[in-house]
C-alpha positions as CSV (number, residue, x, y, z in Angstrom):
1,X,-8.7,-48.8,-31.4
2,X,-12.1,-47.5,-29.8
3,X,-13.6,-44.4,-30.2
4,X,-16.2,-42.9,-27.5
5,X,-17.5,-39.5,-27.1
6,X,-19.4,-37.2,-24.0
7,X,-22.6,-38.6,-22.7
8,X,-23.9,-35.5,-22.8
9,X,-23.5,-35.4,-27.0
10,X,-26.6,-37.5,-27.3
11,X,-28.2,-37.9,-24.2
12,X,-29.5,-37.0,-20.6
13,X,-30.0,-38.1,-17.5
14,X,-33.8,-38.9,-18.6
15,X,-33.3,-40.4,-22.0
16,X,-30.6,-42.3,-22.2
17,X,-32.0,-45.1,-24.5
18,X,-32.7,-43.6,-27.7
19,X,-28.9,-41.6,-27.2
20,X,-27.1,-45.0,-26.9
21,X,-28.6,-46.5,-29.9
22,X,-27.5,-42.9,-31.5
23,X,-24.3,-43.2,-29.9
24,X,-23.2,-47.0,-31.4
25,X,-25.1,-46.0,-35.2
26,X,-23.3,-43.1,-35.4
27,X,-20.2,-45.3,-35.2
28,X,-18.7,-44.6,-31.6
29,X,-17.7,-48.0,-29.4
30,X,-18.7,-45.8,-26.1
31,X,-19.0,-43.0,-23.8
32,X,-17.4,-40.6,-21.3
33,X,-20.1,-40.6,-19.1
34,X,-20.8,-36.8,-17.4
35,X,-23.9,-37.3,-15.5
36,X,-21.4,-37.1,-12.1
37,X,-20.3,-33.7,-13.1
38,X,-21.9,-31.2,-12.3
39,X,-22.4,-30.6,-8.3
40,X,-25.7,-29.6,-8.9
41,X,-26.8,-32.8,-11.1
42,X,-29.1,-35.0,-9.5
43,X,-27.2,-38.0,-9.6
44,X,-25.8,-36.5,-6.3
45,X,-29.0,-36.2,-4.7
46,X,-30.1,-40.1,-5.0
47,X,-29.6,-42.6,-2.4
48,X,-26.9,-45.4,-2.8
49,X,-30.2,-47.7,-3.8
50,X,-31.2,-45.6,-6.4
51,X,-27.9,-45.4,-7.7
52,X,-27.8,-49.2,-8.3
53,X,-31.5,-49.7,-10.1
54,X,-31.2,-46.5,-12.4
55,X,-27.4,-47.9,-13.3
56,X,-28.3,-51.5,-13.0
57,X,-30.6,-50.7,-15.5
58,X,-28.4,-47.8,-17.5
59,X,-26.0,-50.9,-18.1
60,X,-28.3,-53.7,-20.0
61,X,-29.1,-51.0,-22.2
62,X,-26.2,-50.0,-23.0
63,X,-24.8,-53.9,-23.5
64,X,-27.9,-54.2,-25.6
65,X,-26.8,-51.5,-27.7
66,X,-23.0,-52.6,-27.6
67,X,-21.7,-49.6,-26.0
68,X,-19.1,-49.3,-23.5
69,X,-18.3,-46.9,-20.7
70,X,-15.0,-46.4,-21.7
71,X,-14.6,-43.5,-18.7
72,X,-16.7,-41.7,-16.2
73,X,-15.7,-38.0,-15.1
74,X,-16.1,-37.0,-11.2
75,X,-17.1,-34.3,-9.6
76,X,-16.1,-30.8,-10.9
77,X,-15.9,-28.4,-9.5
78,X,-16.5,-29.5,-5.7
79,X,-16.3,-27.2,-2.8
80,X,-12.6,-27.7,-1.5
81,X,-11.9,-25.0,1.2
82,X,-12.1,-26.9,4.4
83,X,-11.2,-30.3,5.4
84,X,-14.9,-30.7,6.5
85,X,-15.7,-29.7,2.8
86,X,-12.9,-32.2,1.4
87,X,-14.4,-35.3,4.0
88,X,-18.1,-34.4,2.6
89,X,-16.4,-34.5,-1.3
90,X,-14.4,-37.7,-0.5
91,X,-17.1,-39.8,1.7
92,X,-20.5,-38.4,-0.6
93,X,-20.0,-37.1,-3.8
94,X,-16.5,-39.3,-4.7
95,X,-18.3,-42.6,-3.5
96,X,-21.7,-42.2,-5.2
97,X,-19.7,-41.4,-8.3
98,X,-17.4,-44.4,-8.0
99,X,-20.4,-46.6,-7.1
100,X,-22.0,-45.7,-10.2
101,X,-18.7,-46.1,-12.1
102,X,-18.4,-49.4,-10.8
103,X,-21.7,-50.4,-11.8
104,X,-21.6,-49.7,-15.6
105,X,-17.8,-51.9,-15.4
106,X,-16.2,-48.7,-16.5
107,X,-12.6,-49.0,-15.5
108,X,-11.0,-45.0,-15.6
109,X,-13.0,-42.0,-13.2
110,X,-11.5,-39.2,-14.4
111,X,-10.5,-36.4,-11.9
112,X,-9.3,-32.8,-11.1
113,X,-6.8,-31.2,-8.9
114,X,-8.7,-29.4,-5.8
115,X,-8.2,-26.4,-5.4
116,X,-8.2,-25.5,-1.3
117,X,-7.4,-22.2,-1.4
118,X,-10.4,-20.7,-3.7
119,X,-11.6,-21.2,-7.5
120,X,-8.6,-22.2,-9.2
121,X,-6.0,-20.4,-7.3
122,X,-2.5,-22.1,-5.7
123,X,-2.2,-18.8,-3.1
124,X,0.7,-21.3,-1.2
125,X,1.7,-24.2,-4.1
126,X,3.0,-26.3,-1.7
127,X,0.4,-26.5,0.3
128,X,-2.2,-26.9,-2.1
129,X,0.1,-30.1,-3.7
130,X,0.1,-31.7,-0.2
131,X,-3.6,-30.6,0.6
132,X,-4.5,-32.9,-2.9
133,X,-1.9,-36.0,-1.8
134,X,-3.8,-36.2,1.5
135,X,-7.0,-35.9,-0.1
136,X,-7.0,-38.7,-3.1
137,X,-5.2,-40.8,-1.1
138,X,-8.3,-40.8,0.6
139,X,-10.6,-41.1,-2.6
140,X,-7.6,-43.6,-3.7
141,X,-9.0,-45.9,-1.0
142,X,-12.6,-46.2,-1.9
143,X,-11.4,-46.5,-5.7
144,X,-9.2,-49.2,-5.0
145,X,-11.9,-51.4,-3.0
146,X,-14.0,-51.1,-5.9
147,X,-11.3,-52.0,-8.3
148,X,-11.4,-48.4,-10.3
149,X,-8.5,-46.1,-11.5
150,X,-8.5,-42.6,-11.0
151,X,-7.3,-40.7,-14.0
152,X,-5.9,-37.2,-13.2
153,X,-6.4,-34.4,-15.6
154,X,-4.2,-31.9,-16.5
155,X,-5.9,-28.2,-16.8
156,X,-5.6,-25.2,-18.6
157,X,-5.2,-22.7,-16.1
158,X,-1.6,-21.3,-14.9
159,X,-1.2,-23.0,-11.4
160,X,1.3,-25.7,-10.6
161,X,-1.2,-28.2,-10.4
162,X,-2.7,-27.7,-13.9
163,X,0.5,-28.7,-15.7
164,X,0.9,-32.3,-17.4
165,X,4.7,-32.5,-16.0
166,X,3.2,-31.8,-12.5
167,X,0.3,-34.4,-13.3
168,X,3.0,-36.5,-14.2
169,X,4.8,-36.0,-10.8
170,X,2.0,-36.1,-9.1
171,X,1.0,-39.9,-10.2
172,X,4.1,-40.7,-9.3
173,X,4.4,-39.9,-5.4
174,X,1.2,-42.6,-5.4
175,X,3.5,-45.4,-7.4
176,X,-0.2,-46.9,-7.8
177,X,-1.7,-49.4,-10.9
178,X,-4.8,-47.6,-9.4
179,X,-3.8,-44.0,-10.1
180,X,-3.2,-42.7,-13.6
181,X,-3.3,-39.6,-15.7
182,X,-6.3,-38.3,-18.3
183,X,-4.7,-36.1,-21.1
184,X,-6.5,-32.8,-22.3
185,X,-5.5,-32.0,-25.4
186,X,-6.8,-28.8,-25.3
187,X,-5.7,-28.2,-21.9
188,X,-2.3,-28.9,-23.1
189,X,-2.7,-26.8,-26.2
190,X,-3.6,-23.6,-23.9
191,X,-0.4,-24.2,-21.7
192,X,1.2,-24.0,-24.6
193,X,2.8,-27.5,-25.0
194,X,3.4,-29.2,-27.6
195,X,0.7,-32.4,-27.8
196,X,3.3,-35.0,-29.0
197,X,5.6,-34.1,-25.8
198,X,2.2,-33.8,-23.6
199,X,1.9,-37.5,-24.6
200,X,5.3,-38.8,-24.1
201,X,5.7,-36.9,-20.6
202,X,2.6,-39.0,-19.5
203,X,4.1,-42.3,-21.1
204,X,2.7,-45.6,-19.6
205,X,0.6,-43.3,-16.9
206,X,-1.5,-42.1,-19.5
207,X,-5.2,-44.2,-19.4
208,X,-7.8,-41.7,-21.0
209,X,-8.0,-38.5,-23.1
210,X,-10.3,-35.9,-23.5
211,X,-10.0,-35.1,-27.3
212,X,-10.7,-31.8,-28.2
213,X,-8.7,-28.3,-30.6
214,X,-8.5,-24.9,-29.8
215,X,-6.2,-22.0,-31.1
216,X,-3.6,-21.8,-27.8
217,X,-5.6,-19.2,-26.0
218,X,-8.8,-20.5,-24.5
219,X,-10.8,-23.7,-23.9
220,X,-13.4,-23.6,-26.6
221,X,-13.7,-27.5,-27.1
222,X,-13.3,-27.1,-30.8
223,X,-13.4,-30.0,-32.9
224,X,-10.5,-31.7,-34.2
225,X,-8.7,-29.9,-37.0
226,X,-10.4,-26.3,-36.1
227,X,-8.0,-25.6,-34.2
228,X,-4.4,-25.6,-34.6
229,X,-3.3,-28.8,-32.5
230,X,-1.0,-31.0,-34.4
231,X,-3.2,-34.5,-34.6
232,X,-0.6,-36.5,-36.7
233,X,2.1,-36.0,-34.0
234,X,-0.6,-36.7,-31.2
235,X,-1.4,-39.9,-32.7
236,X,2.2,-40.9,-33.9
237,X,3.0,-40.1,-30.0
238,X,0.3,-42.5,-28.6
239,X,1.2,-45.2,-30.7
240,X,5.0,-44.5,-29.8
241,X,4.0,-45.3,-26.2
242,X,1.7,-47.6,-26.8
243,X,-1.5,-46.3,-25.9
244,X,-4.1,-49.1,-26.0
245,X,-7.4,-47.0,-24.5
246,X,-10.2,-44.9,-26.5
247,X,-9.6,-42.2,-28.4
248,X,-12.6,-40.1,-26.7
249,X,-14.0,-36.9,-27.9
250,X,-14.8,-34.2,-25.4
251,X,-16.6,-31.7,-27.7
252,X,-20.4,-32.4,-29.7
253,X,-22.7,-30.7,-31.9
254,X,-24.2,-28.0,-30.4
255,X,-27.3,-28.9,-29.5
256,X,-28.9,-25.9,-31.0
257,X,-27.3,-27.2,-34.4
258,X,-30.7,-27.5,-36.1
259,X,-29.5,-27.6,-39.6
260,X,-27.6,-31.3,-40.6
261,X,-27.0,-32.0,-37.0
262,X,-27.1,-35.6,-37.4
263,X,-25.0,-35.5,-40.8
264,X,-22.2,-33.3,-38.3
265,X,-22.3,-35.7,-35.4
266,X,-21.7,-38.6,-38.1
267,X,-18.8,-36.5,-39.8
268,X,-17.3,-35.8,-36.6
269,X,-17.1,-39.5,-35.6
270,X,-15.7,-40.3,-38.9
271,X,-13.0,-38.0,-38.2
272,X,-11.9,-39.2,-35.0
273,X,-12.2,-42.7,-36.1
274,X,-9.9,-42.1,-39.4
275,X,-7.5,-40.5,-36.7
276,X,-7.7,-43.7,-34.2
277,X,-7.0,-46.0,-37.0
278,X,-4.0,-43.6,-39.1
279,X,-0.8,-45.1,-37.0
280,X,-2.3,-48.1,-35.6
């Protein structure tokens, strides 16, 4: 089973080289790679030619160094409002992002529900479900041509879009190889779900995870076993269904962790690695 953690654990959009050698002796397989984020990275800002040399490039490196892009995370959050807003997200930022994604040969583009009517708010929940059908069937499209899945993740706020069963339904009015689900376990843990039946609502659908603990009441990205997550049902539940992708960490050292901070990022791969490889 692989492990992978964030990009942005160990490196930057500027100095990737010396992270991905960190990354693979540190004992990960791979990455989530984050640079596509953040509306404000420039990754958004380059040309489709750019693009290809800096991930052309991005790529031997990271084959050199034996490290796979496991998964790629779009756009969040995006400005969703309007339908011009939605085309701009969908024919800009969505396609530069799955060019890139296509690039490195990572197979899974993690995504998030829109949210049309404001900053995480589902003001008519109908709407706002058909308002995100219209829209990645659209990104569906270009994801498809390119021959990348897009991973929906489930959220830990209280709309109807946020929840895994809703993910769940939601994958299912695309019936599409090319449209899957991304589990959050903390997310999950904050809408108060148990993480074994987060796993086995998402069955076959579920391609990537985001791997992080928390105590039920916010997202604070705590690392496994500081929170209060059950791991041994999460990972009995993967293998039940047969879960074949990585186990990928979205939480890091903090990178103002002076003291050890290399001993803590090896510990915490060791952990997740002992948990990939307890119910294989």
């Amino acid at each position: 089973m692989n492990t992978s953690i964030i990009s942005s654990a160990y490196f930057r959009i500027d100095d990737y080289a010396l992270g991905l050698k960190k990354v693979r002796e540190h004992g990960y397989d791979g990455v989530d790679y984050q640079d596509f984020i953040n509306p404000k990275t420039p990754t958004y800002e380059w040309s489709f030619d750019k693009i290809k040399t800096y991930y052309t490039q991005f790529k031997k490196v990271a084959d050199n160094e034996n490290v796979k892009v496991f998964q790629m995370h779009a756009i969040w959050p995006s400005k969703d409002t309007t339908k011009e807003d939605r085309e701009y997200t969908i024919n800009t930022l969505y396609t530069k992002a799955i060019d890139a994604c296509a690039i490195l040969n990572c197979k899974y583009l993690v995504c998030h529900p829109i949210f049309p009517f404001g900053k995480w708010e589902e003001i008519d929940k109908d709407e706002c479900y058909k308002i995100n059908l219209d829209f990645f069937n659209e990104v569906l499209k270009i994801a498809k041509s390119n021959g990348i899945t897009l991973c929906i993740e489930n959220l830990p706020f209280k709309t109807h879009l946020s929840k895994v069963e809703t993910v769940k339904q939601f994958i299912s009015e695309f019936n599409d190889d090319n449209f899957k689900a991304c589990l959050d376990t903390g997310h999950a843990n904050c809408q108060k779900l148990e993480i074994d039946k987060a796993v086995k609502i998402l069955g076959s659908d579920l391609k990537a995870l985001h791997i992080h603990d928390n105590m039920g009441d916010t997202d604070s990205h705590l690392f496994i076993g500081d929170g209060n997550i059950n791991w041994d049902k999460f990972a009995l539940a993967l293998k039940e269904i047969g879960y074949s992708g990585a186990y990928n960490l979205e939480t890091k050292v903090s990178d103002n962790d002076f003291i050890d901070r290399e001993a803590k990022q090896i510990a915490l791969s060791k952990k997740i690695r002992s948990l990939s490889e307890k119910y294989r």
